[in-house]
C-alpha positions in Angstrom: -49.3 54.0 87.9 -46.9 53.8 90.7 -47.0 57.0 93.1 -43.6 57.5 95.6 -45.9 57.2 98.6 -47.0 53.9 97.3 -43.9 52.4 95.5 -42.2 50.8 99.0 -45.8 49.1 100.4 -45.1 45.8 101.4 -46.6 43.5 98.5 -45.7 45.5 95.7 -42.9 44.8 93.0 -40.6 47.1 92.3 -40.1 46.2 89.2 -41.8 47.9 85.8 -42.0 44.9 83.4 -44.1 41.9 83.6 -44.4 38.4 83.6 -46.0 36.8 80.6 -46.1 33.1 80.5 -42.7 32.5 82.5 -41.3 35.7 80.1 -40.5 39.0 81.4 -41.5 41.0 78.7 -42.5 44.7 78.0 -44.7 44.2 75.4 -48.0 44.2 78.1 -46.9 47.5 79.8 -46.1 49.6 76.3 -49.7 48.5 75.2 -50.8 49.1 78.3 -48.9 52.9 78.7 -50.5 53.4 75.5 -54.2 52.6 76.2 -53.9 54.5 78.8 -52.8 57.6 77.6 -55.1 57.4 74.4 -57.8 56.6 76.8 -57.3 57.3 80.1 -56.9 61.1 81.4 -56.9 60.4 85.3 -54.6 61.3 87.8 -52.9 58.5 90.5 -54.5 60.4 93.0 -57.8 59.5 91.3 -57.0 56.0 91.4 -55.8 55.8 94.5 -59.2 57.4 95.9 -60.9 54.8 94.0 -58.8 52.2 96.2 -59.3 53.9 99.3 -62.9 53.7 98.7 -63.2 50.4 98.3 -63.9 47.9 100.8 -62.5 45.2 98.6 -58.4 45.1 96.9 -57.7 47.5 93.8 -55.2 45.7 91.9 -52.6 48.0 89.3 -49.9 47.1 87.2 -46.8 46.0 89.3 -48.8 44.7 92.3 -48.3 41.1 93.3 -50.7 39.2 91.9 -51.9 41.5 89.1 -50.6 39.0 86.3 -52.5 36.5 88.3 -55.9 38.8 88.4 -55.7 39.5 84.9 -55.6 35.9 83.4 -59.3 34.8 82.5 -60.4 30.9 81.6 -59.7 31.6 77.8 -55.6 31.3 77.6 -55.9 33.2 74.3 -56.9 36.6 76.3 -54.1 38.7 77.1 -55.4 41.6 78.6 -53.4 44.7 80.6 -56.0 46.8 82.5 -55.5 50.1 84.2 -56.7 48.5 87.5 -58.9 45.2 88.9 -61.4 46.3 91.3 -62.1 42.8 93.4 -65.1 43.9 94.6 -66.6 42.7 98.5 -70.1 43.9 97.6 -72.5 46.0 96.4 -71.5 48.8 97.7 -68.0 48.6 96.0 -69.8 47.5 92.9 -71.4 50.7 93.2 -68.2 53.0 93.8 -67.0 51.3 91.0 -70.0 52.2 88.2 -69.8 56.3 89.8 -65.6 56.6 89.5 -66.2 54.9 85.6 -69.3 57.1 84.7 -67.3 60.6 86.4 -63.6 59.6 85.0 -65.1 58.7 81.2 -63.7 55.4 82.2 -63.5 51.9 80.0 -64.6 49.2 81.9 -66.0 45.4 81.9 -67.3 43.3 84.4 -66.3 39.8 85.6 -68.0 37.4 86.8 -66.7 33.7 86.8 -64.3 34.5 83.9 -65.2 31.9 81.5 -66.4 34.2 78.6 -64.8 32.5 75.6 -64.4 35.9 73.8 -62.7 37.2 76.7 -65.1 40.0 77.3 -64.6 40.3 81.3 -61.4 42.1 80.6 -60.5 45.3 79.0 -56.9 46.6 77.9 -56.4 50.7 79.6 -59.7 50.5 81.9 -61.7 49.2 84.5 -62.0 45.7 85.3 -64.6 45.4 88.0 -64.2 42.0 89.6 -67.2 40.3 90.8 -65.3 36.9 91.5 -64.8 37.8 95.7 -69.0 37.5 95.2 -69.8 34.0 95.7 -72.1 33.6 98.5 -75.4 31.3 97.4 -78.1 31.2 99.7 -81.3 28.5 99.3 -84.3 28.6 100.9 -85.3 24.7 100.3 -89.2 25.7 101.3 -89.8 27.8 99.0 -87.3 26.3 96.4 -85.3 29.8 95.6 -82.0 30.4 95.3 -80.2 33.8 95.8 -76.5 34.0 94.3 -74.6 36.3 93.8 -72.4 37.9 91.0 -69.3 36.5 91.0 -70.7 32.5 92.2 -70.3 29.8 89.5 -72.3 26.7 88.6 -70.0 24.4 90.9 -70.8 27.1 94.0 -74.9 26.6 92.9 -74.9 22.9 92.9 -73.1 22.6 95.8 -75.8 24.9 98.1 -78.7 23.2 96.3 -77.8 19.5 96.2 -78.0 18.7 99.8 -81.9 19.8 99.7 -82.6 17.6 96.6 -82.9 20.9 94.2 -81.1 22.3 91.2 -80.8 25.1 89.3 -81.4 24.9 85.6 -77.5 25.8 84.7 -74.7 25.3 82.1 -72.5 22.1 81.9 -68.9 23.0 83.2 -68.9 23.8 86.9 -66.4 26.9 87.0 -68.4 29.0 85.0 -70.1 31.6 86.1 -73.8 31.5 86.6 -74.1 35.9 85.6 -72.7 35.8 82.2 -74.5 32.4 81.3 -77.6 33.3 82.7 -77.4 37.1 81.1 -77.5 35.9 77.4 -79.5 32.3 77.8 -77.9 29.6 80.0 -78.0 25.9 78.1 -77.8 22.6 80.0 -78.9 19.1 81.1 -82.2 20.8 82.2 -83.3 22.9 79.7 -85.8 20.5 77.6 -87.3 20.0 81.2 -87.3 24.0 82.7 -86.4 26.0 80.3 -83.1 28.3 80.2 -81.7 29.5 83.3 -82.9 33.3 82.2 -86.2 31.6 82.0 -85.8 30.6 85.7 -84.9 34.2 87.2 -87.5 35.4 89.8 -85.3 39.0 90.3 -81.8 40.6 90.2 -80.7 43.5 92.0 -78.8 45.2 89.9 -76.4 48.1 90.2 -77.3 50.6 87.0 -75.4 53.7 85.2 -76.5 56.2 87.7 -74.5 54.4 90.1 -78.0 53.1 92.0 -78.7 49.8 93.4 -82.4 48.4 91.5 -84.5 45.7 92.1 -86.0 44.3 88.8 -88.2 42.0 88.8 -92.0 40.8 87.1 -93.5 43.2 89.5 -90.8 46.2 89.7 -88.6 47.9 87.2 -90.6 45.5 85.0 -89.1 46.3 81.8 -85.6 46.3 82.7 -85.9 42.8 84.2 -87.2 41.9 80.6 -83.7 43.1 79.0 -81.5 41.3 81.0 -83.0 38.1 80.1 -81.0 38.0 77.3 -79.6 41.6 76.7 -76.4 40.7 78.3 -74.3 42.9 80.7 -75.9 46.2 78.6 -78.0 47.5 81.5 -75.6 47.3 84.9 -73.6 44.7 86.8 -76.2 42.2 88.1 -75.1 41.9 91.9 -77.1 39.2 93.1 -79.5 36.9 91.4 -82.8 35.2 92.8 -83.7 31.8 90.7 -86.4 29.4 91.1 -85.0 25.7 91.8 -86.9 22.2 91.2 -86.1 18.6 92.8 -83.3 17.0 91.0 -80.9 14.2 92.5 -79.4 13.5 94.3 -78.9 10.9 91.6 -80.1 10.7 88.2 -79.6 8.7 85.4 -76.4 9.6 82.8 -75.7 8.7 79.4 -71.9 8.4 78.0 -71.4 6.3 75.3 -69.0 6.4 72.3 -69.3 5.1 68.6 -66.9 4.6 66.0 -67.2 8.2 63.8 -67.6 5.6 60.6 -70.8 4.9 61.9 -71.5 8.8 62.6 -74.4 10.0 59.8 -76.5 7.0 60.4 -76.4 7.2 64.2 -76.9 11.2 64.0 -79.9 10.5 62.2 -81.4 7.9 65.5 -80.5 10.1 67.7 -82.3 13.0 66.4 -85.4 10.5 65.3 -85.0 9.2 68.9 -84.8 13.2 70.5 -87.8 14.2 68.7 -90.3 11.5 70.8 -87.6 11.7 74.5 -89.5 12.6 77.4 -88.3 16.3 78.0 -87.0 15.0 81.7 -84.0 13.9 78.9 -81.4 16.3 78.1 -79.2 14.6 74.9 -76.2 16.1 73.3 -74.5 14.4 70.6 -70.8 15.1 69.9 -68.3 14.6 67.2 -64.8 14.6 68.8 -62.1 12.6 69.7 -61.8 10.3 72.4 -58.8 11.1 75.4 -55.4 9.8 74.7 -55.8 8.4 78.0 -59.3 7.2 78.1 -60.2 3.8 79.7 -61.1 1.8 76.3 -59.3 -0.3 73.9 -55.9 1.1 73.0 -56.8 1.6 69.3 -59.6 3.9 69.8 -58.0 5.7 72.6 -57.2 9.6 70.7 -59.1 8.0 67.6 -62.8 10.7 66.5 -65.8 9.3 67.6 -69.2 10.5 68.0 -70.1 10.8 71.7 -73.7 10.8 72.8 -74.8 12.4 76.2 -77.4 12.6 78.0 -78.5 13.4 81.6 -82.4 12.1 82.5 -83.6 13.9 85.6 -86.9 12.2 85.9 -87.9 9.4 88.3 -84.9 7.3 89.1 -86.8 3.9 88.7 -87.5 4.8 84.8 -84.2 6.0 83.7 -82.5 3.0 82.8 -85.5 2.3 80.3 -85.4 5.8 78.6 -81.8 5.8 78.0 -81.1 2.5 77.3 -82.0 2.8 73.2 -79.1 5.6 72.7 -76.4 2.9 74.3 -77.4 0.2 71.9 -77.6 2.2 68.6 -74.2 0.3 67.5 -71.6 -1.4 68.9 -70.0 1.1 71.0 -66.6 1.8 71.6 -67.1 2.8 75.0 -70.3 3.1 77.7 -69.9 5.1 80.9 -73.4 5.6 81.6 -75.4 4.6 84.4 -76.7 6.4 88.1 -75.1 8.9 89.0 -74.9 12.0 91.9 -76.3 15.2 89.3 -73.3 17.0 91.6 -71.1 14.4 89.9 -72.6 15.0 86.0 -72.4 18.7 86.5 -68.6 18.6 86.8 -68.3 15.5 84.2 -66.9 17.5 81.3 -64.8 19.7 84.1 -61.3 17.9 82.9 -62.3 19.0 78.8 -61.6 22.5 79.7 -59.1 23.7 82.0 -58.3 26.9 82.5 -55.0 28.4 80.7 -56.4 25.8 77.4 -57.1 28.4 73.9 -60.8 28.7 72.7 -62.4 29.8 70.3 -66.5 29.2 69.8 -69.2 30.0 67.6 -72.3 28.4 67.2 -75.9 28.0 64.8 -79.3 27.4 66.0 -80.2 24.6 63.4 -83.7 24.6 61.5 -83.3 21.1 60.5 -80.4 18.0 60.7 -81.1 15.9 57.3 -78.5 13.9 55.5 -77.1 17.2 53.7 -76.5 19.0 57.3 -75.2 15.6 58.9 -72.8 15.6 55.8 -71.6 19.2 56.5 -70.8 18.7 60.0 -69.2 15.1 59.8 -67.0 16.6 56.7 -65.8 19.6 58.8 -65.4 17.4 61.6 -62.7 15.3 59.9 -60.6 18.8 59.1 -60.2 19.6 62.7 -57.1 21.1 63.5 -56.9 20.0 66.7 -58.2 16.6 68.2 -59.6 19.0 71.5 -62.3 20.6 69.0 -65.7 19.7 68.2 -69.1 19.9 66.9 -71.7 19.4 69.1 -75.5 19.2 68.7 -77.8 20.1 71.4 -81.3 18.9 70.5 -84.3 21.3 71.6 -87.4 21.9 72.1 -89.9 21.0 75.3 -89.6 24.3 78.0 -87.3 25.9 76.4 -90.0 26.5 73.3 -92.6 26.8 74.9 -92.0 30.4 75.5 -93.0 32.7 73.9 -90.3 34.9 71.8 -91.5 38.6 73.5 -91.6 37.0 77.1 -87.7 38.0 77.2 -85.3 39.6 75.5 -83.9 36.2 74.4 -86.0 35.8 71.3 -85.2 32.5 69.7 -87.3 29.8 70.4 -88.3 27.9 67.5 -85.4 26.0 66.4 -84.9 22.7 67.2 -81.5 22.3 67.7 -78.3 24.6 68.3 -74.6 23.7 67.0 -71.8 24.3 69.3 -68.4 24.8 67.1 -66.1 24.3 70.0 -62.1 25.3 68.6 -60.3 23.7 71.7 -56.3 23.4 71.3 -53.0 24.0 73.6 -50.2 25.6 71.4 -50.2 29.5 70.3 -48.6 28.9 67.1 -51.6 26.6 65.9 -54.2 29.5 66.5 -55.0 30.6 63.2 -55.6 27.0 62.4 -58.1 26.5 64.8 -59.6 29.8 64.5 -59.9 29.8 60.7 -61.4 25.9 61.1 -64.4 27.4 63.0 -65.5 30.0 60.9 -65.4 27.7 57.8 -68.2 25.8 60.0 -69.9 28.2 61.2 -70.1 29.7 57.4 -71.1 26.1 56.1 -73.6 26.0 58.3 -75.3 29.2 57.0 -77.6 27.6 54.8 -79.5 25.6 57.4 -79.0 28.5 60.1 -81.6 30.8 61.8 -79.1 33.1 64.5 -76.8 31.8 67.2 -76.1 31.6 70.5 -74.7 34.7 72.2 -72.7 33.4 74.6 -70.3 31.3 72.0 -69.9 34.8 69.3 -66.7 34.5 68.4 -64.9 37.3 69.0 -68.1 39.4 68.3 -66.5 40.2 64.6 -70.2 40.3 63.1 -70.8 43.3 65.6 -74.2 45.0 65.5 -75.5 42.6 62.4 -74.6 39.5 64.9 -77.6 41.3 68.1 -80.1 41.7 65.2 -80.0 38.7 63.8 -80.4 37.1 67.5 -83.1 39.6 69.0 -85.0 40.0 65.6 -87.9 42.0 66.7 -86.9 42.5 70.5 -84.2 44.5 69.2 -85.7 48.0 68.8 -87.2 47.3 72.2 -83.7 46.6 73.9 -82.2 49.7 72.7 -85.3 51.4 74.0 -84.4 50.3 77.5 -81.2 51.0 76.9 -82.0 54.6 76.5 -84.0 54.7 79.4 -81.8 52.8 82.0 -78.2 53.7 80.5 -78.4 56.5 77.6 -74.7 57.5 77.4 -74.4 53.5 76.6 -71.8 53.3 79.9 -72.4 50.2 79.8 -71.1 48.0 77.0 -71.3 44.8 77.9 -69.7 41.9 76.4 -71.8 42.2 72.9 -73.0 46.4 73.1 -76.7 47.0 72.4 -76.3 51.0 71.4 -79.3 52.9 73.0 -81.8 54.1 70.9 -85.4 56.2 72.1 
């Protein structure tokens, strides 16, 4: 992708291999030479017009910093695009979409990075890069909150916290707020307010035709529908607007850890316990192991436990009361709960997964968690390959069902709980391992399951049988859209709703 005019610019390598992991290796660039001539009929004068337009950098193969660009959160991605547009706006958003839709370009969109199935990167097309995007702007009177693209939970929190407010958001802080929001957005908050998608108020969005929309209850009604839960399918969401509620600046947060012997009886008190919590309660119960290097007694330290969490966001005075009957289930191995800064609990689980780690995640929205499901998961638990992975259970209900399954395109709201089948570990070669433990749950847990959660799919291998079995009847409609708004299906997003009039 080098031209002569280019090849001596100060920044540039000189070199035609890459750097993979400390490894110079041609591998990237012979996959990559090969996308691209399979895939990608354009000139270098057509890239570099791309660049020239830009306000923001064009990254290509060679430049300094593109094996730094191309990494994502997931260390199992290894990626080679033709270029990384790192976007300063909306305009260069909007460059970006016309050069993709004229050249018959692949592209994706990133946001924060953290999609687990490594959909914010392509090999031989387009990446354009929202992460330059992060300004967050709140206006504490009217308790809304204006983000844009490329801003993560950790940028939210820490615009929103000073004013006593929070966004209804995920639970690690460097993900990014688009792609959670986009297909459903889970967290301490969602039993209270719902999903973050259930807390958009607008999105300006940048859409196949190259133009810059508003959608919106009021305007471009329909499309604002779709991407409350359709995904990146419809354009690359520039900026959202949320609606924020008082939260903090402390709260009350639950942390305590049981021996996994005592794991099926104390699954079955929490979810008897869940089922009559105020909704101000967020709980997540967790079978995993406890750090190596935890501060607890030496013989449980690396040893599986069942962690129970919780965050309760209601008055401060009652909180001790509400959670104190999920730290006294059992003797516990460990209790870090008490007050706490919400700033603090959104980035508690930060150090569980850092970037560069290897993930692989699926999940099940649960109809029911009796003895033979409790069985199940405590029986797959105990085969994990690696002592980073879990099973988690995120217990329902309250705002989040309360609306109703044709409000947005995020249909499922009747299930009372949703499995997370986290695959967590550090080493290459154990990959398949890990890989092959999570499907084995998430095909165990068939029986009891009614869809899953689209932002843990795998790798997407279930394809189009995976969107209908999460939109159910929404489905037809979303591909309607889709044939309104994008009808050459430009836009592919990380799980591709095919239009359809």
């Amino acid at each position: 992708m080098t031209s002569p005019e280019r090849a001596g610019r100060p920044g540039r390598e000189s070199r035609t291999f890459f750097s993979v992991g400390g490894r110079e290796s041609m591998n990237g660039l012979q996959q990559l030479e090969t996308k691209r001539r399979k895939l990608v009929a354009l000139s270098i004068r057509a890239i570099e017009k791309l660049g020239q337009a830009l306000r923001g950098e064009l990254i290509e193969p060679g430049d300094v910093g593109y094996d730094e660009a191309r990494k994502v959160w997931n260390g199992l991605i290894d990626k080679w695009p033709v270029a990384i547009a790192r976007c300063s706006g909306t305009a260069d958003v909007m460059v970006c979409v016309n050069f993709a839709r004229e050249h018959r370009m692949p592209f994706t969109v990133r946001g924060g990075g953290h999609n687990v199935a490594g959909r914010a990167l392509c090999d031989g097309g387009l990446v354009i890069d929202l992460s330059a995007m992060r300004s967050v702007r709140v206006d504490p009177a009217a308790r809304t909150v204006r983000a844009q693209g490329g801003a993560t939970l950790g940028d939210i929190d820490h615009e929103t916290q000073p004013f006593g407010l929070a966004v209804p958001l995920g639970l690690v802080s460097a993900t990014g707020a688009a792609g959670l929001c986009l297909h459903g957005g889970a967290g301490w908050l969602t039993r209270r307010y719902g999903l973050t998608l259930d807390n958009l108020i607008s999105v300006d969005i940048v859409t196949a035709d190259g133009q810059l929309r508003r959608a919106g209850e009021k305007e471009n009604a329909d499309l604002f529908w779709a991407v409350r839960g359709g995904g990146g399918n419809f354009g690359v969401v520039t900026s959202f607007e949320f609606r924020a509620y008082p939260v903090g600046p402390e709260v009350w947060f639950l942390a305590t850890l049981y021996p996994m012997s005592h794991a099926a009886s104390l699954l079955k008190a929490v979810r008897d316990f869940a089922a009559a919590a105020p909704e101000e309660f967020g709980i997540l119960a967790s079978l995993w192991s406890a750090a190596p290097g935890s501060p607890i007694s030496e013989q449980y330290r690396g040893a599986p436990v069942l962690a129970v969490l919780g965050c309760y966001s209601g008055p401060f005075e009652q909180g001790q009361a509400v959670i104190q009957p999920l730290r006294e289930l059992a003797e516990p191995i460990a209790d870090f709960s008490g007050p706490m800064p919400f700033a603090q609990v959104q980035t508690f689980l930060d150090a569980d997964y850092p970037d560069g780690m290897l993930y692989y995640w699926k999940s099940a929205y649960l109809r029911r968690l009796d003895d033979e499901v409790i069985n199940v998961l405590i029986d797959h638990a105990a085969r994990r390959p690696s002592a980073l992975s879990s099973l988690d259970v995120w217990f329902l209900g309250g705002a989040f069902g309360r609306v109703p399954p044709d409000k947005t395109a995020f249909a499922r709201r009747d299930v009372p709980y949703v499995l997370g089948i986290e695959a967590n570990w550090r080493e290459s070669s154990q990959s398949d391992a890990n890989i092959a433990w999570a499907r084995a749950v998430y095909d165990a847990a068939q029986p009891f399951a009614h869809g899953l959660y689209l932002n843990f799919p795998g790798f997407v291998e279930d394809g189009d049988k995976l969107l209908q079995g999460a939109y159910e009847a929404n489905y037809p409609r979303l591909q309607s859209i889709k044939a309104k708004y994008d009808p050459d299906n430009l836009f592919q997003g990380a799980l591709n709703i095919p239009p359809k009039a």
